[in-house]
C-alpha positions as CSV (number, residue, x, y, z in Angstrom):
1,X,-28.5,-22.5,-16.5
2,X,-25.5,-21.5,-14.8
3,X,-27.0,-20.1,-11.8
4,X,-29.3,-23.1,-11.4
5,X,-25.9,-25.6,-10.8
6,X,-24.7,-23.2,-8.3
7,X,-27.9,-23.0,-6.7
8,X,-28.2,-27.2,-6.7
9,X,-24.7,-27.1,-5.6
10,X,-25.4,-24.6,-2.6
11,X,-28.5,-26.5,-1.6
12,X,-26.7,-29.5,-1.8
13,X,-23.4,-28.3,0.0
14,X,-26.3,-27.4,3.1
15,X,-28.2,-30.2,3.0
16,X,-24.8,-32.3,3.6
17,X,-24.0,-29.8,6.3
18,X,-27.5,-30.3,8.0
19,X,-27.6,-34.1,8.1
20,X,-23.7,-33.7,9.6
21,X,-25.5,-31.4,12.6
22,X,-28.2,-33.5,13.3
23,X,-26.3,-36.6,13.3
24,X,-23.6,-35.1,15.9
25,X,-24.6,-35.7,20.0
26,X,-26.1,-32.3,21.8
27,X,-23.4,-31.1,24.7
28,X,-25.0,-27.3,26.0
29,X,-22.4,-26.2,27.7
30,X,-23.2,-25.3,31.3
31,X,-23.9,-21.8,32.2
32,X,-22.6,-21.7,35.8
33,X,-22.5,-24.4,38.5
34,X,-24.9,-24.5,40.9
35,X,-25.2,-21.7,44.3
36,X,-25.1,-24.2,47.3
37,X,-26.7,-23.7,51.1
38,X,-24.7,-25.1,53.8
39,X,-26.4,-25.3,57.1
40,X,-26.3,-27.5,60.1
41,X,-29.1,-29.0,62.1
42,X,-28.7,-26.7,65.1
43,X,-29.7,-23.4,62.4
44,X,-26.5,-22.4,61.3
45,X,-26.1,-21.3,57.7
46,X,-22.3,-21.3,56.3
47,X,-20.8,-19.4,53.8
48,X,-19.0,-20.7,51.0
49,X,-16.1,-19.9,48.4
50,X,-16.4,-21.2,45.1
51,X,-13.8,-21.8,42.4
52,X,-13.8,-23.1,38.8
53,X,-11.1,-25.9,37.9
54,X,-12.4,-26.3,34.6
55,X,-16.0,-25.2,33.0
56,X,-16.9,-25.8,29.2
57,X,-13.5,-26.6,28.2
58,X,-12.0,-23.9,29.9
59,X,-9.0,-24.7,32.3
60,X,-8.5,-22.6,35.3
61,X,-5.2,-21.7,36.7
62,X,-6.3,-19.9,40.0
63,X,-6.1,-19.9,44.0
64,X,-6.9,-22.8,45.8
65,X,-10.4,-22.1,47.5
66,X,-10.1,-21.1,50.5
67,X,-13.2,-20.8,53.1
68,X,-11.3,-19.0,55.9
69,X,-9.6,-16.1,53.2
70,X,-13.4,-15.9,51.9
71,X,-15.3,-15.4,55.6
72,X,-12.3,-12.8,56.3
73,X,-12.3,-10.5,53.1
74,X,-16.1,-10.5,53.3
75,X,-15.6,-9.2,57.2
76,X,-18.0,-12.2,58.4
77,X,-16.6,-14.0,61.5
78,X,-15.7,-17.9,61.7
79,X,-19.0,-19.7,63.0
80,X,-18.7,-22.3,65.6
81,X,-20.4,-25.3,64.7
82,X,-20.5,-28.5,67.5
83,X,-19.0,-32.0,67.1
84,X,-22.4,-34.3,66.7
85,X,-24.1,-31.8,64.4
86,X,-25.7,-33.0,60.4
87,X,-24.2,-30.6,57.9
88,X,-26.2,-30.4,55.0
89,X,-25.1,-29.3,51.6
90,X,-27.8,-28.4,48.9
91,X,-27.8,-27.7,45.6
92,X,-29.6,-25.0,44.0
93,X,-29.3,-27.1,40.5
94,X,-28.9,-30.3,39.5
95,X,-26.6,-32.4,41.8
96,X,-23.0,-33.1,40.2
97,X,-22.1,-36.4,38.5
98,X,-19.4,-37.2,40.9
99,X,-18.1,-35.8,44.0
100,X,-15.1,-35.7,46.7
101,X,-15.1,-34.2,50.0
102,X,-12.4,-33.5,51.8
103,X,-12.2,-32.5,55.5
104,X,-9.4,-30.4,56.6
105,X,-8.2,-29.3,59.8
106,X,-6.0,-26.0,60.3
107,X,-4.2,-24.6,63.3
108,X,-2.1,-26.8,65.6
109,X,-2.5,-29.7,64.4
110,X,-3.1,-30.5,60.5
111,X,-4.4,-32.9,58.4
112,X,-6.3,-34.2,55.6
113,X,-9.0,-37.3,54.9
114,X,-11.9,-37.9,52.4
115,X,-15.4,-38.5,54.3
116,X,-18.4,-40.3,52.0
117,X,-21.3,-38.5,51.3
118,X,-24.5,-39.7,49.2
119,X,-26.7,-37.4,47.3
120,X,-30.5,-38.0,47.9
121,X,-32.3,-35.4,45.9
122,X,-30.3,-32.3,45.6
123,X,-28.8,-32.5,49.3
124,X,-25.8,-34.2,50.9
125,X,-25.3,-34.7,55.0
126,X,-23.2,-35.5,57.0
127,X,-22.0,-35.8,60.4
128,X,-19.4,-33.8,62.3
129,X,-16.9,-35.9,64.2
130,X,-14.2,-35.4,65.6
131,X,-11.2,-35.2,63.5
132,X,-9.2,-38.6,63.9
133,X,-5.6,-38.5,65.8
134,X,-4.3,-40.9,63.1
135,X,-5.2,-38.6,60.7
136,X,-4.0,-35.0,62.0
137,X,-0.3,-34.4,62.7
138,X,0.4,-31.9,65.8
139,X,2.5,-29.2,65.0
140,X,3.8,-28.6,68.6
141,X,3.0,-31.6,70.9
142,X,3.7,-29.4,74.1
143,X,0.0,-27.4,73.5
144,X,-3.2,-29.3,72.5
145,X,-5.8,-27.0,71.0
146,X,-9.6,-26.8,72.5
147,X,-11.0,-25.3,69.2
148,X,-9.8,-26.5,65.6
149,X,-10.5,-24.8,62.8
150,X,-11.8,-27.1,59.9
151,X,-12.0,-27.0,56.2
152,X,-14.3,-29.0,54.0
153,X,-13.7,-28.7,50.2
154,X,-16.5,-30.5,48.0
155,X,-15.2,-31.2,44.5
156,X,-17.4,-31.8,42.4
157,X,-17.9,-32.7,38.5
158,X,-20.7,-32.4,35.9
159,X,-19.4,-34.4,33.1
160,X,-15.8,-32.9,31.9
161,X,-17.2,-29.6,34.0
162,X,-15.5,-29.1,37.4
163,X,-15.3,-27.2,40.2
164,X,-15.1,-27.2,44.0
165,X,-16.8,-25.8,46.9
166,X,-15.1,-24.9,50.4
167,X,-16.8,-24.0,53.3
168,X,-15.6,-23.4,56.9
169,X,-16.0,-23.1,60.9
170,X,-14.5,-23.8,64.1
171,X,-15.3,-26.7,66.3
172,X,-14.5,-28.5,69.8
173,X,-10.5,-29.9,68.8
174,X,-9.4,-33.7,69.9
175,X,-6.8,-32.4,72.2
176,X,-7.5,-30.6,75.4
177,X,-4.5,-28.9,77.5
């Protein structure tokens, strides 16, 4: 008899404990994000660094990404890649929730600014244009540059899951000597 109340207990203690489980929402965590390609339209593939901000509840306290460091310590060289040419970013996985791309520009002159990009299927495009003069800053105004090196960084987020992509090459600059 006295075994039998444990028993009822335990089965009862577990069948609470099932009902709890079932009720409670599914979140699988995400293995890894996605690989990307990154090529242009005139057949140029790009490499890419990738960095972890945070990932299944896991907060990342790391380097910024950066394409350039990336192409150098894997002894590739920094493609060229011409102003009027569709960059296209595809995902190997599902396409993130939410996005931000940011296009930045390195070398003489520096700056910043977001570009939109839409999602049909797994791959983004976009256009290369030149950088805008209200945007960049010129570091010394005596010299112009003829190539600019620019930086696109693609954060992107899969619910509470985030991380960002950077890719890079060189390009025609705004400012000629």
């Amino acid at each position: 008899m006295f075994l039998s109340r444990k028993l009822i207990r335990l089965l009862g203690v577990l069948f609470i404990l099932t009902c709890v489980a079932t009720t409670l929402p599914a979140q699988a965590p995400h293995g890894a994000p996605p690989a990307i390609t990154v090529e242009t339209d005139s057949g140029i593939s790009l490499l890419y660094d990738m960095g972890l901000n945070t990932w299944n509840g896991a907060i990342f306290d790391r380097t910024p990404t950066d394409a350039f460091f990336y192409m150098r310590q894997s002894g590739a060289s920094i493609p060229f890649v011409p102003l009027g040419d569709t960059i296209h970013i595809t995902f190997d996985g599902d396409p993130p929730d939410g996005w931000t791309l940011y296009d930045r520009i390195e070398g003489l002159r520096r700056g910043e600014q977001i570009l939109a990009i839409d999602f049909n299927d797994n791959t983004a495009s976009f256009l290369l244009e030149p950088f805008p003069e209200d945007q960049a800053r010129t570091l010394d105004p005596e010299h112009g540059t003829r190539q600019e090196f620019r930086m696109f960084i693609l954060v992107c987020g899969w619910g509470d899951n985030v991380c960002e992509y950077a890719f890079g090459f060189s390009t025609e600059g705004g400012i000629s000597y």
